[in-house]
N, CA, C and O atoms as CSV, one atom per row, in Angstrom:
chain,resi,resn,atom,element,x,y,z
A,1,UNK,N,N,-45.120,-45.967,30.744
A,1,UNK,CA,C,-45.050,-45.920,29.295
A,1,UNK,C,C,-43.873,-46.742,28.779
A,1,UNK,O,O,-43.777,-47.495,27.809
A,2,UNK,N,N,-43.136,-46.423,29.583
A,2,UNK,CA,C,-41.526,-47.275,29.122
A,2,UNK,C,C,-41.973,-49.217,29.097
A,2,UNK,O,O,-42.047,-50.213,28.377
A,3,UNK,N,N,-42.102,-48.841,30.091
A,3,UNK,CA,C,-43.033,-50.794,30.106
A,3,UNK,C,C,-43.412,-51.111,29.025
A,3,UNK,O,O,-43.031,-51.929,28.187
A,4,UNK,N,N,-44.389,-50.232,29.108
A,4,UNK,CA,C,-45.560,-50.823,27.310
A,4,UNK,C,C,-44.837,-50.707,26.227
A,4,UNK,O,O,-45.239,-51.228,25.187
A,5,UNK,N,N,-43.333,-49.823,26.278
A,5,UNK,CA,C,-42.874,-49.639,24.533
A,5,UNK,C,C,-41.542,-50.782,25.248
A,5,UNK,O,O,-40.888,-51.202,24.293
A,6,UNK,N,N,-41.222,-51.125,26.042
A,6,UNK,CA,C,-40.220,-52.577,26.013
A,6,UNK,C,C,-41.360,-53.829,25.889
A,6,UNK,O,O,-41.266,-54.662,24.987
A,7,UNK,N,N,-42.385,-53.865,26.840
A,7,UNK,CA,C,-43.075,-55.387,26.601
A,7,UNK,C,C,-43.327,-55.116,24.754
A,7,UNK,O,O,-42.608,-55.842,24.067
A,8,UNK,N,N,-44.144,-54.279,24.069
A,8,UNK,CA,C,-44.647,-54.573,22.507
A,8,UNK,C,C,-43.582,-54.880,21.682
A,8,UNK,O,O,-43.791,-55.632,20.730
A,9,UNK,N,N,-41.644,-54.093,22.023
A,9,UNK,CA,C,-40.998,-54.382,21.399
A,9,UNK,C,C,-40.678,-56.431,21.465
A,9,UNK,O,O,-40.783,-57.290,20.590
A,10,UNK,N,N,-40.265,-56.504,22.986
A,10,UNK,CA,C,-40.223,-57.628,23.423
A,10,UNK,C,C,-41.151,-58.711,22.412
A,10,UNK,O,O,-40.659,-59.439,21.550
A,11,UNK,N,N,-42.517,-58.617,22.735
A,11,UNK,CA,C,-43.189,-59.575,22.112
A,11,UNK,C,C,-43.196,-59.294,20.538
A,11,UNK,O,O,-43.374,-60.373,19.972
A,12,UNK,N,N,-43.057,-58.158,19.539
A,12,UNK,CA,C,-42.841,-58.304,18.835
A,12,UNK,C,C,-41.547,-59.445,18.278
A,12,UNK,O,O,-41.690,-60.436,17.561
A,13,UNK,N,N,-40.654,-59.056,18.713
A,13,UNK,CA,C,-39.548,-59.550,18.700
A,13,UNK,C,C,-39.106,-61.217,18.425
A,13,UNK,O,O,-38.571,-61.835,17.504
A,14,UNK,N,N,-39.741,-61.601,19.992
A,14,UNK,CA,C,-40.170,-62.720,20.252
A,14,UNK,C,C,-41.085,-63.371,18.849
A,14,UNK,O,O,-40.716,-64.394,18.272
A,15,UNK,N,N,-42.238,-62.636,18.468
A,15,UNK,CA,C,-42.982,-63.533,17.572
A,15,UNK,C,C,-42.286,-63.291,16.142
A,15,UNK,O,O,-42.606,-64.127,15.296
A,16,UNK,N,N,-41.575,-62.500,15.814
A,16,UNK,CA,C,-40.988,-62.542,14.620
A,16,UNK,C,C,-39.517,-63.359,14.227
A,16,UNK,O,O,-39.031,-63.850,13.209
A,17,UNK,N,N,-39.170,-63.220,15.469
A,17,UNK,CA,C,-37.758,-63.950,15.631
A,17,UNK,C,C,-38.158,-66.043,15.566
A,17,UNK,O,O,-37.456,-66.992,15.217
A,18,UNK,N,N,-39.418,-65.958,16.031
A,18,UNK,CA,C,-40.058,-67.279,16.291
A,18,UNK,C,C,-40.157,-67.882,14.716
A,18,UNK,O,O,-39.522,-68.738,14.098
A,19,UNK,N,N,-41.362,-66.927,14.370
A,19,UNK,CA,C,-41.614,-67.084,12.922
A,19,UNK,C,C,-40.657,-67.800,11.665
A,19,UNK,O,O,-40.900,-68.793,10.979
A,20,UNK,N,N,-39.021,-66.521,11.660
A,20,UNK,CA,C,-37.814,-67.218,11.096
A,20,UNK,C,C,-37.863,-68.601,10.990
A,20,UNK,O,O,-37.726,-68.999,9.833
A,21,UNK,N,N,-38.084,-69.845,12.215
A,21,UNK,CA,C,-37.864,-70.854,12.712
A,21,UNK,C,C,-39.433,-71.448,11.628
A,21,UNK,O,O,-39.373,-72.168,10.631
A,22,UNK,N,N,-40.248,-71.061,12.038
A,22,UNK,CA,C,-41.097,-72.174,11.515
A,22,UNK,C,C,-42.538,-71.496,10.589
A,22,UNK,O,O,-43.618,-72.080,10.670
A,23,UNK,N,N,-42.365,-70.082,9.639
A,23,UNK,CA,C,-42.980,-70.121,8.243
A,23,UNK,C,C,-42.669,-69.888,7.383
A,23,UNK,O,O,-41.885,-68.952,7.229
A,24,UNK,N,N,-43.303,-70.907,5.984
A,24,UNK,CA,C,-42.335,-70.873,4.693
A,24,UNK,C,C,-42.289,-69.506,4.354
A,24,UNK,O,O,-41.420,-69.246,3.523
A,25,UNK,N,N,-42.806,-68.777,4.657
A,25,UNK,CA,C,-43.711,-67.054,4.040
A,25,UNK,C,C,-42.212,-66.492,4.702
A,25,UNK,O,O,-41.424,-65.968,3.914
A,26,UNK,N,N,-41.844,-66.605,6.117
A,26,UNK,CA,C,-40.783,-65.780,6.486
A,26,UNK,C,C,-39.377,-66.300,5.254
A,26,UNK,O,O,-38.609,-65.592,4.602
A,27,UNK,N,N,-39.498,-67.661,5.331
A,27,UNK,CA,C,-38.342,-68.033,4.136
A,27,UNK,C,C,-38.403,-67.451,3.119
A,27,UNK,O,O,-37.329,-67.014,2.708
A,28,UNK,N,N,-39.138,-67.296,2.621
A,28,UNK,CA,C,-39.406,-66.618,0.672
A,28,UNK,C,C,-39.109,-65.227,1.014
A,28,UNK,O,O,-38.396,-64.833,0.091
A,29,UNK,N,N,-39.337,-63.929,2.150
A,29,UNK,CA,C,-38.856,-63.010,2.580
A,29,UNK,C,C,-37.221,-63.290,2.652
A,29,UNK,O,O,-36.504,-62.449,2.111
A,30,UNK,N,N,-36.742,-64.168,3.147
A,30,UNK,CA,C,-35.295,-63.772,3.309
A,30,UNK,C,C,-34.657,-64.322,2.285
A,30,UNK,O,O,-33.474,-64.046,2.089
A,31,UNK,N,N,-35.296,-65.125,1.530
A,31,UNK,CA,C,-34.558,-65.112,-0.090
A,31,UNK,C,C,-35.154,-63.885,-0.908
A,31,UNK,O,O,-34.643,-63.725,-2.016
A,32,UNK,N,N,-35.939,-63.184,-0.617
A,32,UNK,CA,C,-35.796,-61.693,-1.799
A,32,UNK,C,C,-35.547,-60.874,-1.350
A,32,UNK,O,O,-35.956,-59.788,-1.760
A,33,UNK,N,N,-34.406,-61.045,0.176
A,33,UNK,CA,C,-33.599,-60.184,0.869
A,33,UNK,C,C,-32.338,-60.263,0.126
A,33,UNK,O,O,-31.646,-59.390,-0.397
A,34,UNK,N,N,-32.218,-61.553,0.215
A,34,UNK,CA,C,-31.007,-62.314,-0.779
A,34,UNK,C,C,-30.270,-62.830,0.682
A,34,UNK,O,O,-29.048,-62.903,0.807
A,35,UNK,N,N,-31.286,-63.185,1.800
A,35,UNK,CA,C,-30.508,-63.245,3.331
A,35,UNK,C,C,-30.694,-64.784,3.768
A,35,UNK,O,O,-30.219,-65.231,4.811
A,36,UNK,N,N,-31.412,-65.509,2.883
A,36,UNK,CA,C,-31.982,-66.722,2.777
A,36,UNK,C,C,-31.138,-67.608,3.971
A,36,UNK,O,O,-31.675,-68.025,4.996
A,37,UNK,N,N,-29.864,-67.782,3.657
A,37,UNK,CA,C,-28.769,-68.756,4.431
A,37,UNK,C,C,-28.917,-68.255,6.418
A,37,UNK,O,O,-28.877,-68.881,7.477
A,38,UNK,N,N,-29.119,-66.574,5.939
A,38,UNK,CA,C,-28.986,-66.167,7.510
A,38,UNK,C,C,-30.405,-66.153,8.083
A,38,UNK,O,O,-30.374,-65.529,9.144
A,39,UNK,N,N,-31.648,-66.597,7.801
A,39,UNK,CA,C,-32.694,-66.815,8.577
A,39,UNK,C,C,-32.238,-67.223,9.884
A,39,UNK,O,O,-31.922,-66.346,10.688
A,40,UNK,N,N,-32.171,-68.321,10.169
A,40,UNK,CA,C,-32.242,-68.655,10.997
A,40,UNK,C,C,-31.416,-67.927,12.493
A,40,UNK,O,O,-31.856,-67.638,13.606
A,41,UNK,N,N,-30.131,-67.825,11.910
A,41,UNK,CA,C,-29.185,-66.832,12.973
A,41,UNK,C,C,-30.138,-65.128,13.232
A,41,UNK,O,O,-30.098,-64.368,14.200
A,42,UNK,N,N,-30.717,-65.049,12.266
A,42,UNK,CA,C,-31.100,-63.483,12.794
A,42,UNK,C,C,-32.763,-64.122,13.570
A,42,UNK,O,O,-33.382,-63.249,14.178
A,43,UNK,N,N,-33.257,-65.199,13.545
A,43,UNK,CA,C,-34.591,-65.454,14.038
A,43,UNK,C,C,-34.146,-65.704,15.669
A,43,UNK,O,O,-34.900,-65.429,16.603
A,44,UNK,N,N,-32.667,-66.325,15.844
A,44,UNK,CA,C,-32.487,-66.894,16.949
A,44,UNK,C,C,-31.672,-65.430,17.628
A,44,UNK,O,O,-31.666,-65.465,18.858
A,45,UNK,N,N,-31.147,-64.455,17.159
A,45,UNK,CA,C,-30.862,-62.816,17.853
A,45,UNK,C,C,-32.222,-62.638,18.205
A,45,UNK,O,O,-32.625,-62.700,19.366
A,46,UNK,N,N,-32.817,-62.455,17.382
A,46,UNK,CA,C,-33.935,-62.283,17.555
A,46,UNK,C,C,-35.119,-61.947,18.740
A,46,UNK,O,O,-35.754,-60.998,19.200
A,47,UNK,N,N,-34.957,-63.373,18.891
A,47,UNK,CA,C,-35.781,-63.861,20.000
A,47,UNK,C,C,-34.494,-63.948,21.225
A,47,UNK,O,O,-34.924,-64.279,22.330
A,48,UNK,N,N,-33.222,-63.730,21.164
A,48,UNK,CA,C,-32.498,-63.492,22.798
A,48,UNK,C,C,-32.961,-61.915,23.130
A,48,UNK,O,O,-33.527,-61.454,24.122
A,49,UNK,N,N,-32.374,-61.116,21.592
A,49,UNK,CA,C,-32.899,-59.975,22.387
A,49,UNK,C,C,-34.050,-59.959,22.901
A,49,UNK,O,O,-34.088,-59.251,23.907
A,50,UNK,N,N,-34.885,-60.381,22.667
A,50,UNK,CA,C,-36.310,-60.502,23.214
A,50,UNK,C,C,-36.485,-60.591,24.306
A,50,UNK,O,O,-36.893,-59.725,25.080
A,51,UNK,N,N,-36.188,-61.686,24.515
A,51,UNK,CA,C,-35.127,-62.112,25.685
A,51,UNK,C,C,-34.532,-61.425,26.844
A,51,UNK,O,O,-34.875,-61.591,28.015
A,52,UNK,N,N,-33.539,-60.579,26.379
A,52,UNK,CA,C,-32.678,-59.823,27.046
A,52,UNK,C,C,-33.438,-58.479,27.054
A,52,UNK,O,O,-33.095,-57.813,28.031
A,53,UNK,N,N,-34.530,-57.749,26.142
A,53,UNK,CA,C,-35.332,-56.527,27.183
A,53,UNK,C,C,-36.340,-57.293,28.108
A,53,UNK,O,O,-37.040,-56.491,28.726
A,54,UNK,N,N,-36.543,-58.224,28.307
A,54,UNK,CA,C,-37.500,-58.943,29.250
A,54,UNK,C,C,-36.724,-58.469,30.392
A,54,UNK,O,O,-37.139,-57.491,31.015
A,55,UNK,N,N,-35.511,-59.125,30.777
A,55,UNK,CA,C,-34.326,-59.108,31.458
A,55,UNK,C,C,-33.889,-57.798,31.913
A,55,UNK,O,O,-33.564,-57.605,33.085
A,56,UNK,N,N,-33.870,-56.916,31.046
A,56,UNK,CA,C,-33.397,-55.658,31.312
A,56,UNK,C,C,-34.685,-55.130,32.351
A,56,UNK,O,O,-34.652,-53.902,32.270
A,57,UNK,N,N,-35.459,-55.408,33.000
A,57,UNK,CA,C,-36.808,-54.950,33.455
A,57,UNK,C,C,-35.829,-55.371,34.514
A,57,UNK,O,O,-35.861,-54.427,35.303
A,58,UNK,N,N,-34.984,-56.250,34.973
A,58,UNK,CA,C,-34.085,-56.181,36.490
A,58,UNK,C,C,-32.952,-56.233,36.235
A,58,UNK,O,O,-32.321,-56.260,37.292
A,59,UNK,N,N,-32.157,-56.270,35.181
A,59,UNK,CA,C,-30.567,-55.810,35.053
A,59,UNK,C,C,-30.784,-55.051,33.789
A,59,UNK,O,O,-31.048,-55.611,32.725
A,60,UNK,N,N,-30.639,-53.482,33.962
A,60,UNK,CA,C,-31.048,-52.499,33.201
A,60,UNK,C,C,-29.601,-53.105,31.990
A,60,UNK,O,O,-29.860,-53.586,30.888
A,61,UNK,N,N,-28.316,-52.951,32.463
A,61,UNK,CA,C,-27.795,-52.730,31.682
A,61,UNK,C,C,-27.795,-54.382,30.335
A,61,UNK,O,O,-27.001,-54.407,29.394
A,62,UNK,N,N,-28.644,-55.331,30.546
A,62,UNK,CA,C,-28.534,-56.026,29.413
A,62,UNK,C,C,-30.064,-55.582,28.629
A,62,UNK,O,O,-30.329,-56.029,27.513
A,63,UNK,N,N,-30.747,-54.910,29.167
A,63,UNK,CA,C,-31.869,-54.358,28.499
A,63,UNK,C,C,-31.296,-53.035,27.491
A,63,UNK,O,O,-31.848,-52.761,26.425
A,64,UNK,N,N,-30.419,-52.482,27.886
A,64,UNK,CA,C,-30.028,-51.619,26.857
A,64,UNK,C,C,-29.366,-52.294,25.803
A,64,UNK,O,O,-29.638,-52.251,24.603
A,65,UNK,N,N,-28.246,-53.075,26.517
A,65,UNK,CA,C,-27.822,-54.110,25.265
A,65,UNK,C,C,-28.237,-54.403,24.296
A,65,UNK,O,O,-27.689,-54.160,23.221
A,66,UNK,N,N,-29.600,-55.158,24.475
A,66,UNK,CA,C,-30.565,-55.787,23.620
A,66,UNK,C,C,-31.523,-54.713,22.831
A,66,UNK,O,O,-32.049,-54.905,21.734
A,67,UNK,N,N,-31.599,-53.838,23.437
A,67,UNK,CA,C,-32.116,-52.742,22.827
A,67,UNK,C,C,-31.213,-52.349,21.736
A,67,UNK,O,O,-31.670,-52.392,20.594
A,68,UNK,N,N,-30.324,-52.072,21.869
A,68,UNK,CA,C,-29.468,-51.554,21.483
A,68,UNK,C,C,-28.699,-52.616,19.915
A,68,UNK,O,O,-28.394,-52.328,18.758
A,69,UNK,N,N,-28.673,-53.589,20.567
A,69,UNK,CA,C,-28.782,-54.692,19.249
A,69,UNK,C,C,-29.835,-54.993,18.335
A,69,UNK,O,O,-29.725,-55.660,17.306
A,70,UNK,N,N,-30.702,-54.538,18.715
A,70,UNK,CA,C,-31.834,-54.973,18.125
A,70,UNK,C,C,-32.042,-53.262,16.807
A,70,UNK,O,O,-32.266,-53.461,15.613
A,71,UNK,N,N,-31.940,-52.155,17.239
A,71,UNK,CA,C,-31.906,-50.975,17.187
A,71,UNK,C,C,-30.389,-51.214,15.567
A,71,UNK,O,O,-30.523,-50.612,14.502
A,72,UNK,N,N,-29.463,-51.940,15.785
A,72,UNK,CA,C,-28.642,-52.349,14.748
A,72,UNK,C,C,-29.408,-52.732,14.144
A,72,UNK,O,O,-29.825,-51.976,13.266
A,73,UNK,N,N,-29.873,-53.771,14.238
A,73,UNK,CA,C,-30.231,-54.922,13.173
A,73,UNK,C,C,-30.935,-54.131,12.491
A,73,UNK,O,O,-30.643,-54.090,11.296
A,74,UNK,N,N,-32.131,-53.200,12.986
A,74,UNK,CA,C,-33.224,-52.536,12.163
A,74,UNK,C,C,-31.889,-51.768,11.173
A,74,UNK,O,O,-32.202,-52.064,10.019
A,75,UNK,N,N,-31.047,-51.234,11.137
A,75,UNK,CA,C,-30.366,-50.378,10.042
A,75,UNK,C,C,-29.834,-51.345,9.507
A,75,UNK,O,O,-29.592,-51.257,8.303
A,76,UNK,N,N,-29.564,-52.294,10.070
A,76,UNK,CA,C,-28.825,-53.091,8.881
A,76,UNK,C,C,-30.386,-53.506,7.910
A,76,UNK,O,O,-30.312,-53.517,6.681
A,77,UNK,N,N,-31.750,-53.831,8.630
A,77,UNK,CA,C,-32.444,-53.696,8.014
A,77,UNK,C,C,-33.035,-52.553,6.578
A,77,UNK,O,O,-33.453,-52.557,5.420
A,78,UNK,N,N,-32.674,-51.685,7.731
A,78,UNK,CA,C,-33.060,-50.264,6.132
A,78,UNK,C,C,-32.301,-50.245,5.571
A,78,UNK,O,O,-32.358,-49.551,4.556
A,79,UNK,N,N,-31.019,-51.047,5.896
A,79,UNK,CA,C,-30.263,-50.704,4.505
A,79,UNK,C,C,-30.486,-52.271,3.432
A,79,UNK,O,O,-29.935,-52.123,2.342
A,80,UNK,N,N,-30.973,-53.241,3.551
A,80,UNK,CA,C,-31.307,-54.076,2.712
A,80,UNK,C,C,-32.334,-53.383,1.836
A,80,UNK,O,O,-32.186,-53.120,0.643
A,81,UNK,N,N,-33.551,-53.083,2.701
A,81,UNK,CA,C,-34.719,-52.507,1.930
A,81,UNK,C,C,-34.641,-51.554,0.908
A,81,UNK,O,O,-35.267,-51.460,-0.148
A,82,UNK,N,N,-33.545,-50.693,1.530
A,82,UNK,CA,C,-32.875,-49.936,0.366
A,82,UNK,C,C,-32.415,-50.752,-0.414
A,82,UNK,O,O,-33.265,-51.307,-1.110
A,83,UNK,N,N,-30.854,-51.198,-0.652
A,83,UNK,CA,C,-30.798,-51.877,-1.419
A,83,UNK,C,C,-31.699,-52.587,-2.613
A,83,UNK,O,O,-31.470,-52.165,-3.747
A,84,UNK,N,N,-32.725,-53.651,-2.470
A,84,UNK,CA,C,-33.700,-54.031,-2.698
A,84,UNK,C,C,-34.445,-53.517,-3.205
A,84,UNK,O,O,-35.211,-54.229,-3.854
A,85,UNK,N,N,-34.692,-51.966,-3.231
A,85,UNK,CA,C,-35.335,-50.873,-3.730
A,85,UNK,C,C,-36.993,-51.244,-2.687
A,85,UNK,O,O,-38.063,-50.846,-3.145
A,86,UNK,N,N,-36.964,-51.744,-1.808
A,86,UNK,CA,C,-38.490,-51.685,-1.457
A,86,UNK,C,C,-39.197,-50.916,-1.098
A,86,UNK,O,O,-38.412,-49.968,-1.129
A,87,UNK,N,N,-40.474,-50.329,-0.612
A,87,UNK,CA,C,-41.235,-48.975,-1.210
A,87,UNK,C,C,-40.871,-48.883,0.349
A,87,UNK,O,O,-40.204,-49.533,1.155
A,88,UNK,N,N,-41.793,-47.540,0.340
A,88,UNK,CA,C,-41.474,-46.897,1.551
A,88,UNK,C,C,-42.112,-47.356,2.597
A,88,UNK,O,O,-41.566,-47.405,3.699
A,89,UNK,N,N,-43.574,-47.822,2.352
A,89,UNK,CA,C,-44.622,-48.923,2.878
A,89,UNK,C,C,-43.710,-50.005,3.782
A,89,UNK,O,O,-43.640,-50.127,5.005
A,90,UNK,N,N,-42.967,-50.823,2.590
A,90,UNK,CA,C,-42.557,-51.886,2.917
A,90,UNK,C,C,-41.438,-51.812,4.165
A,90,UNK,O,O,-41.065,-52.761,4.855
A,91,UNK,N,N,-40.952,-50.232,4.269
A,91,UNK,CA,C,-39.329,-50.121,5.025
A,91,UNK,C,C,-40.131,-49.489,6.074
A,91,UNK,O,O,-39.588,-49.563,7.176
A,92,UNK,N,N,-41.002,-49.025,6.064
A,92,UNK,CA,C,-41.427,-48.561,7.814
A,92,UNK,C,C,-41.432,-49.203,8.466
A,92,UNK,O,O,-40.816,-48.740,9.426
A,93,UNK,N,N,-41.867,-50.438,8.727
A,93,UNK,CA,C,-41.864,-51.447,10.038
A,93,UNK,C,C,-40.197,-51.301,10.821
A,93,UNK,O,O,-39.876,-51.126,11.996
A,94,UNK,N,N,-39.386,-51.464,9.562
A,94,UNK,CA,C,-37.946,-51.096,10.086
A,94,UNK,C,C,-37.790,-50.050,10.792
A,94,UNK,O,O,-37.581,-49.948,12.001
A,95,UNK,N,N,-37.923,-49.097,9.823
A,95,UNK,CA,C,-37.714,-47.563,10.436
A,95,UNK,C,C,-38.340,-47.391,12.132
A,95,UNK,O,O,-37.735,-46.849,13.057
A,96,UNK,N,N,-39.724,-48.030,12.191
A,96,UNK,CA,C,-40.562,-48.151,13.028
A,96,UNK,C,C,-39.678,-48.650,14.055
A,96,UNK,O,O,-39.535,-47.801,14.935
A,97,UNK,N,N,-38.966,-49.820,14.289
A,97,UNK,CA,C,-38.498,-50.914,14.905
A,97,UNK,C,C,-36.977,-50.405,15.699
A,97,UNK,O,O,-36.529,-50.578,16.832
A,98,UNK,N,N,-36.485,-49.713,14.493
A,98,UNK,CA,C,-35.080,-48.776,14.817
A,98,UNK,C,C,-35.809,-47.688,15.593
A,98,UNK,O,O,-35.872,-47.928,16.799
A,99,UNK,N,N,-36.332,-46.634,15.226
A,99,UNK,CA,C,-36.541,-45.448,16.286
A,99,UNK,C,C,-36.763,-45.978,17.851
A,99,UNK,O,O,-36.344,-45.465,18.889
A,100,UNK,N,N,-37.702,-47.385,17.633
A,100,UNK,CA,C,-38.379,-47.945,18.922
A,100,UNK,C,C,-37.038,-48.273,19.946
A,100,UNK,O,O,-36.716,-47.442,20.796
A,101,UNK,N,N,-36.298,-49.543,19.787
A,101,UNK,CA,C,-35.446,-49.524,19.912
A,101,UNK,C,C,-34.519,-48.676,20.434
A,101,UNK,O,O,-34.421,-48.612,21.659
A,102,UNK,N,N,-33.492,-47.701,19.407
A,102,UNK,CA,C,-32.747,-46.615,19.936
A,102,UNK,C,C,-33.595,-46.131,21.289
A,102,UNK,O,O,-33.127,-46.105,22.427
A,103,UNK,N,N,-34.874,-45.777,20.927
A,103,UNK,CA,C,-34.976,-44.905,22.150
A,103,UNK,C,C,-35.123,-45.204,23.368
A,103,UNK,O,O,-34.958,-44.440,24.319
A,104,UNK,N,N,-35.578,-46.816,23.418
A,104,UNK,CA,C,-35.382,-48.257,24.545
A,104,UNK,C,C,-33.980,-47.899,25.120
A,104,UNK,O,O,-33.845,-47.538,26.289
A,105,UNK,N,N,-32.772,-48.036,24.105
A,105,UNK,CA,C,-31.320,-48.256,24.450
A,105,UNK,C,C,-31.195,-47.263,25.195
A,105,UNK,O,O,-31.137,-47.522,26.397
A,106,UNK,N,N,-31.073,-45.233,24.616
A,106,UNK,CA,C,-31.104,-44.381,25.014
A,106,UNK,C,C,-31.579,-44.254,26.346
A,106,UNK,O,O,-30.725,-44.177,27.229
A,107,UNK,N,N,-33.145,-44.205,26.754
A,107,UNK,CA,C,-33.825,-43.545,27.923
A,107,UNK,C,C,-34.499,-44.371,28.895
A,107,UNK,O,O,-34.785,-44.043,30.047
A,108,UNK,N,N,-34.774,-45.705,28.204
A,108,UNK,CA,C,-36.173,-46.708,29.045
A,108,UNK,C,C,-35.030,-47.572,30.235
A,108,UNK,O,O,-35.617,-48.314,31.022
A,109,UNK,N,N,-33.846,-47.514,30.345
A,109,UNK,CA,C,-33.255,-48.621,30.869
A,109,UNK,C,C,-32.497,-48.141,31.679
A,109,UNK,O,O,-31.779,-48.872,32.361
């Protein structure tokens, strides 16, 4: 089970962190973040952590790392969405992304 919730985070990761890099749709998102300038630096975390739970599958402790960074970013995420006032719809993927995460960092590694 631990496999399947690091590979979906992983490839999530990977394709969203990718995305940053090359669709206008992710750009117009991080300007009504007001995060516009930092696309690119959070597309390229992104995709290391991605990266680094791949990795953690034979050096546990950079799989927690990355877990564990990634598990940030989502709160720094809910707290934009807050900010932003965005619905509750819109902040689950976060919420989603943080619980996933933490519990990667916590138990899978």
């Amino acid at each position: 089970m631990n496999l399947a919730l690091i590979l979906f985070s992983a490839l999530s990761f990977l394709g969203y962190g990718s995305a940053c890099f090359l669709l206008t749709s992710i750009k117009s998102e991080f300007d009504r973040y007001g995060l516009g300038a930092q696309r690119t630096l959070v597309g390229a975390m992104q995709v290391g952590a991605a990266l680094g739970l791949l990795a953690g599958m034979d050096e546990p402790w950079v799989g927690r790392a990355a877990s564990g960074g990634l598990a940030l970013m989502m709160v720094v995420a809910v707290g934009v969405r807050i900010r932003i006032k965005d619905t509750l719809p819109r902040t689950l993927p976060a919420l989603f992304y943080l619980a996933l995460n933490a519990y990667l960092c916590l138990a899978a590694f």
